[in-house]
KOLMILO-5673 format. One line per 3 residues: their letters; for each residue x, y, z of C-alpha. Coordinates in steps of 0.5 Angstrom, whole numbers, plus 500, padded with zeros to 3 digits. Layout:
KOLMILO-5673
a	X/Y/Z | ...
END
This chain:
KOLMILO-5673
xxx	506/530/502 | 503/537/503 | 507/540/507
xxx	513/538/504 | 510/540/497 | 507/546/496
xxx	504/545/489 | 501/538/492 | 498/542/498
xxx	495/548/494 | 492/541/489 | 490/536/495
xxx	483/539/496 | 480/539/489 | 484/532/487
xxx	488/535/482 | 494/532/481 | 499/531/476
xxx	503/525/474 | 508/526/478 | 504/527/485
xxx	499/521/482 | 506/517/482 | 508/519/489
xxx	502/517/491 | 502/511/489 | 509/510/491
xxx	507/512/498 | 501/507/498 | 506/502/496
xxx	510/503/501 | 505/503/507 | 502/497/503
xxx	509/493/504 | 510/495/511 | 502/493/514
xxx	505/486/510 | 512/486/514 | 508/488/520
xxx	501/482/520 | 507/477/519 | 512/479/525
xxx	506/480/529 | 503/473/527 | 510/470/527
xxx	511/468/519 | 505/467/519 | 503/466/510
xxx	496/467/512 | 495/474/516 | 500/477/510
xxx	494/475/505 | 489/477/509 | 492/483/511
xxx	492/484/503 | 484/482/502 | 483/486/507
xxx	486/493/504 | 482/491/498 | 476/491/501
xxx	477/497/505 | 479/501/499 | 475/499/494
xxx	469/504/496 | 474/509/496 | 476/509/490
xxx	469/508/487 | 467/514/490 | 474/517/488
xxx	473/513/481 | 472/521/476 | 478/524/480
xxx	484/519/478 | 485/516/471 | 483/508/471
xxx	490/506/470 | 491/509/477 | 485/506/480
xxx	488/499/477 | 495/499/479 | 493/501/486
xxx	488/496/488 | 491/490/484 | 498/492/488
xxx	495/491/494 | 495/483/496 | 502/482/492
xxx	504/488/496 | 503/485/502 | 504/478/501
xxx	512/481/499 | 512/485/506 | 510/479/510
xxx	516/475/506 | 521/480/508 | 518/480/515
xxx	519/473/515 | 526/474/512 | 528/478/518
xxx	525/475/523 | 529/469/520 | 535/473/520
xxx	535/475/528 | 533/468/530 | 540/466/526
xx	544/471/530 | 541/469/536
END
């Protein structure tokens, strides 16, 4: 996001993020979190489990950082990030699961 949005690149440092750049981020989390969930159950062949590990796991390691980061953001963006974490990767596995499915079928 820095280099294609200069207003982000000049707040980055200082954390000082409006709404919007606060919502991309989020949405980038969100996006990364549904790929780690597709990418644990392709590689674990369907397996329910590593997409909820894999979820847990994301939790555990982002709960530090955000105890640190705990005054630069809102509690709200705090919340919905780590509370979108195992669901989030429990739907990525679901469409991981989906497509392999899908290419089994027309095999």
């Amino acid at each position: 996001m820095r280099s294609a949005w200069p207003e982000y690149a000049t707040v980055a440092e200082t954390m000082r993020f409006t709404l919007s750049m606060q919502f991309a981020r989020l949405a980038i989390g969100a996006l990364a979190t549904l790929a780690a969930g597709c990418v644990s159950a392709v590689i674990a062949r369907g397996s329910k489990v590593a997409t909820l590990a894999t979820g847990i796991l994301l939790l555990i390691a982002f709960i530090p950082q955000h105890i640190m980061l705990w005054d630069k953001f809102p509690v709200w963006y705090h919340l919905t990030f780590l509370s979108s974490l195992v669901p989030l990767s429990v739907l990525g596995g679901q469409i991981g699961r989906a497509r392999q499915t899908t290419a089994a079928v027309q095999a």
